[in-house]
C-alpha positions as CSV (number, residue, x, y, z in Angstrom):
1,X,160.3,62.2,126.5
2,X,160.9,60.2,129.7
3,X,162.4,61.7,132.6
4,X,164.3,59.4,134.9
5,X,165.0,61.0,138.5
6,X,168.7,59.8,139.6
7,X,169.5,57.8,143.2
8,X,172.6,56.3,143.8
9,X,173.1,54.1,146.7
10,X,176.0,54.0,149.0
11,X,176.1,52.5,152.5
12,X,172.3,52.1,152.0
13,X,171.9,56.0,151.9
14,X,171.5,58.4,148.4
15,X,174.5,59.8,147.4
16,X,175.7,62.0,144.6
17,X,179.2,62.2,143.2
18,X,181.1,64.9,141.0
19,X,182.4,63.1,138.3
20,X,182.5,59.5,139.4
21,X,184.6,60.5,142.2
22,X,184.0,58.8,145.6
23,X,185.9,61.4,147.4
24,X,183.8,64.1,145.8
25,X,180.4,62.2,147.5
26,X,177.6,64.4,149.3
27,X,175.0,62.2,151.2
28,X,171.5,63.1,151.4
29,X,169.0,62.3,154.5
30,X,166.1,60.6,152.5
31,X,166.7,57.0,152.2
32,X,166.5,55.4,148.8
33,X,162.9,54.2,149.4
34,X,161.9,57.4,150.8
35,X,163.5,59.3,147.7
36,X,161.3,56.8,145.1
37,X,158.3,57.5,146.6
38,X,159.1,61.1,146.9
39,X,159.1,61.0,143.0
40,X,156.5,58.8,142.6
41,X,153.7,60.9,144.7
42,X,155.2,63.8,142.3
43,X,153.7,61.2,139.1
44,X,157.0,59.9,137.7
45,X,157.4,57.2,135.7
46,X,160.7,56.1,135.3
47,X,163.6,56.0,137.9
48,X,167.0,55.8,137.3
49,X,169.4,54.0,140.4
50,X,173.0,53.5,140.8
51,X,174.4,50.8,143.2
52,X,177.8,52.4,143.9
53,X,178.5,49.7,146.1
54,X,177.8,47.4,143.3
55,X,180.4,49.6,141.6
56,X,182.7,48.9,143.6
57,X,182.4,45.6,144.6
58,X,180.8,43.7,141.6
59,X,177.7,42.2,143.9
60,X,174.3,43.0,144.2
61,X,174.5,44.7,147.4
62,X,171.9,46.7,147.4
63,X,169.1,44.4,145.8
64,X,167.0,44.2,149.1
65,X,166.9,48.1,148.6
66,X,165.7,47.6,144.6
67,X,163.5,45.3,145.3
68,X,161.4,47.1,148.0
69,X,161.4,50.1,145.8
70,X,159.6,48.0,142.5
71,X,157.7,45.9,144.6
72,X,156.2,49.4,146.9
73,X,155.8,52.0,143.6
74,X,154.4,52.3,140.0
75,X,158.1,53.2,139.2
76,X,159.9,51.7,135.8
77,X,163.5,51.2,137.3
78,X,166.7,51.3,135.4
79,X,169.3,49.7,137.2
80,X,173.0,49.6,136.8
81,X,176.5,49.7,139.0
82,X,179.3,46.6,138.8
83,X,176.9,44.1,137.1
84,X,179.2,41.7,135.5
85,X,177.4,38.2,135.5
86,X,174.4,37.0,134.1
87,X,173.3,35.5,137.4
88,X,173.6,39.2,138.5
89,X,171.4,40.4,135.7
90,X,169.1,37.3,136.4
91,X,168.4,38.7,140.2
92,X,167.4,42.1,138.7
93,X,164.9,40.9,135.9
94,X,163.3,38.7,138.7
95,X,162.6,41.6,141.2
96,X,161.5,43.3,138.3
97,X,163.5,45.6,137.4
98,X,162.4,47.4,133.3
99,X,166.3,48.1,131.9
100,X,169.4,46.8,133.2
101,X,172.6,48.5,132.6
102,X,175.6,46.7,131.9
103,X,179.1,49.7,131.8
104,X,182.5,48.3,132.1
105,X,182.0,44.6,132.3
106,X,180.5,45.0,128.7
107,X,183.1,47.4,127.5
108,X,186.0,45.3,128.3
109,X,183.5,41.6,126.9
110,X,181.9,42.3,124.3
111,X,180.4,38.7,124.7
112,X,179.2,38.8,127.6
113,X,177.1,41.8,126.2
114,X,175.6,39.5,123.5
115,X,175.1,36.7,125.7
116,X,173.3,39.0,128.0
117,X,171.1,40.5,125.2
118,X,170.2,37.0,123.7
119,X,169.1,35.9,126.8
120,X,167.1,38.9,128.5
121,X,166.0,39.8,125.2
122,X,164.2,44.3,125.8
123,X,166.0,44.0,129.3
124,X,169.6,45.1,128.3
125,X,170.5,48.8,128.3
126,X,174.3,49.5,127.8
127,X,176.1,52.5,129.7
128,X,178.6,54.5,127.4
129,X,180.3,56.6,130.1
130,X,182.7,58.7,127.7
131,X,185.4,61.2,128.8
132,X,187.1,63.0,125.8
133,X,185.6,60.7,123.1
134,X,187.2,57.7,124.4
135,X,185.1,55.2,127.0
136,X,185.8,55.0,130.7
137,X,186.1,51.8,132.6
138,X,185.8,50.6,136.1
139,X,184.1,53.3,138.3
140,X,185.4,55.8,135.7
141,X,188.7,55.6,136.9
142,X,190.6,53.4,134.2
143,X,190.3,54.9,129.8
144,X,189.7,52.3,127.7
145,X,191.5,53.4,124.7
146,X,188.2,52.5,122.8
147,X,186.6,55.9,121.0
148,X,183.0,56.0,121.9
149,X,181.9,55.4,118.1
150,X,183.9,52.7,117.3
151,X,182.6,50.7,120.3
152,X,179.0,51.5,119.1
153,X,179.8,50.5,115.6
154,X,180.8,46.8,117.0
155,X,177.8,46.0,119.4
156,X,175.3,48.2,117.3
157,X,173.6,45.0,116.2
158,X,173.7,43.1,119.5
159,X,170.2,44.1,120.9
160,X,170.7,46.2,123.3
161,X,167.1,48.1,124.2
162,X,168.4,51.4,125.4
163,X,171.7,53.3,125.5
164,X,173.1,55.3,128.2
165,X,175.5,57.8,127.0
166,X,177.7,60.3,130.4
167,X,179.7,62.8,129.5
168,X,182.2,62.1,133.0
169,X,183.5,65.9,132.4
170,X,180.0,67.3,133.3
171,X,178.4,64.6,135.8
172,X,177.6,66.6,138.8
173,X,178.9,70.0,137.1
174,X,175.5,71.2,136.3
175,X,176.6,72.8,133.4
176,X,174.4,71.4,130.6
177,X,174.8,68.1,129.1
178,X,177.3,67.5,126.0
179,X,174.7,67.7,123.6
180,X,176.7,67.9,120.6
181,X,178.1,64.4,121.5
182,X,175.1,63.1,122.5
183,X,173.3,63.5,118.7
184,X,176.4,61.9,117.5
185,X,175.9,58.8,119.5
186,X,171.9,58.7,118.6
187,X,172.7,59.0,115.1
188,X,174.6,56.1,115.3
189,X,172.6,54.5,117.9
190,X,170.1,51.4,116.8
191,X,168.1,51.8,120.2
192,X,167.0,55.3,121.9
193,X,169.4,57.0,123.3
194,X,168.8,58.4,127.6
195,X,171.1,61.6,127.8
196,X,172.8,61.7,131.3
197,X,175.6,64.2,133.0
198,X,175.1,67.7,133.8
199,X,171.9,68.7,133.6
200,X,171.7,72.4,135.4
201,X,168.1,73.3,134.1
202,X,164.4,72.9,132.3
203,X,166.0,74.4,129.9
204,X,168.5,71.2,129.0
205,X,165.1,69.3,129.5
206,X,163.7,70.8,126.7
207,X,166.4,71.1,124.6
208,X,167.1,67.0,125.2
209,X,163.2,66.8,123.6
210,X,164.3,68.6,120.4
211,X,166.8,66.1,119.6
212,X,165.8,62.8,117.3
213,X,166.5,59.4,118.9
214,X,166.7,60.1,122.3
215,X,164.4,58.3,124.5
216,X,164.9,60.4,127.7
217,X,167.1,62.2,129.9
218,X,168.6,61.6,133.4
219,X,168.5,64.2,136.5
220,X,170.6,63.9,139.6
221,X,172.0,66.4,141.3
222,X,170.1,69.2,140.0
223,X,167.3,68.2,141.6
224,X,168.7,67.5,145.3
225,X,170.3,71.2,145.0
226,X,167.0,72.5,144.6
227,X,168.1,74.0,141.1
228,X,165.1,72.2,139.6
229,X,161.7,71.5,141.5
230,X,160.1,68.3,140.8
231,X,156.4,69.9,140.3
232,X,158.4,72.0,137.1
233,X,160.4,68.7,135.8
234,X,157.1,66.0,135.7
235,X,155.5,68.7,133.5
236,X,158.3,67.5,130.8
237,X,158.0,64.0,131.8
238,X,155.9,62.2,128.6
């Protein structure tokens, strides 16, 4: 199972929120580069990064930041935060980026999600950020009315490569993942599913790896706490 270390850019600086919230933000004094290669020397793979500011605005802003990070480390990047246009998606794939993550702009079009799939055919990962069953929209802050499932059921055959399914009641909680939701969404899932929110422990880690169709796992603020040391986590990493 892969294990994708979590940095999320704001004002050029790491940042970690409690459920979405941007008044509930901690900053941290690595820099994102300095965080990457900080996982990389420890023999990660795979890195997960938020552009908040992308979030928020719906603009690349921090591509200067992504593109020193692939272009410096070994590192198989996921990236996601406000991407809503192909030409956005386009700048990503060029500074070679593995996965992009489209959320809310492919929530609310489900075109634009098949458009984007036909046309960066293995690049497209979709976020499912779900609170209560239903999917959240636009920085978490608006419900789309949509139950998880019944999205899934209507862009299962679209091509996305990976799915990204947040439970927003435990992101930043630290108190274990929604499993139980989780398998539901991997049944159902065509592609591999990457399990992200609230993981407190090597515990979840290892309970993540006994569950079928899920490609990985996601680790934020557990490991800036200190509750989980990186030399412990890469031993899961596969």
């Amino acid at each position: 199972m892969k294990i994708f270390p979590a940095i999320d850019i704001k004002d050029k600086k790491c940042v970690r929120l409690v459920k979405g919230d941007f008044d509930k933000k901690t900053e941290y004094k690595m820099s994102p580069v300095e965080q990457a290669s900080k996982y990389r020397s420890h023999g990660f793979k795979n890195l997960h990064i938020v552009d908040l500011d992308g979030a928020l605005t719906g603009e690349t802003v921090n591509l200067s930041i992504i593109q020193d990070i692939v272009g410096k480390f070994d590192l198989k990047v996921e990236i996601g935060g406000g991407i809503r246009k192909l030409d956005s998606i386009k700048k990503y794939v060029d500074a070679g980026v593995e996965k992009v993550i489209l959320g809310s702009a492919a929530i609310k079009d489900k075109i634009f999600l098949k458009e984007a799939c036909q046309k960066f055919p293995d690049k497209i990962a979709l976020g499912l950020d779900a609170k209560d069953g239903y999917l959240s929209v636009s920085g978490w802050k608006e419900n789309s009315n949509q139950l998880t499932l019944d999205y899934l059921s209507e862009v299962n055959d679209y091509g996305v490569s990976r799915l990204i399914y947040t439970d927003i009641n435990k992101d930043g909680m630290k108190k274990s993942p929604n499993f139980e939701d989780t398998s539901k969404i991997a049944a159902k899932s065509n592609c591999p599913v990457i399990i992200s929110g609230g993981v407190s422990s090597i515990d979840d880690v290892k309970k993540a790896k006994r569950l079928k169709n899920i490609e990985g796992i996601i680790v934020g603020k557990a490991i800036y706490d200190g509750d989980i040391k990186l030399e412990d986590l890469v031993k899961e990493d596969a």
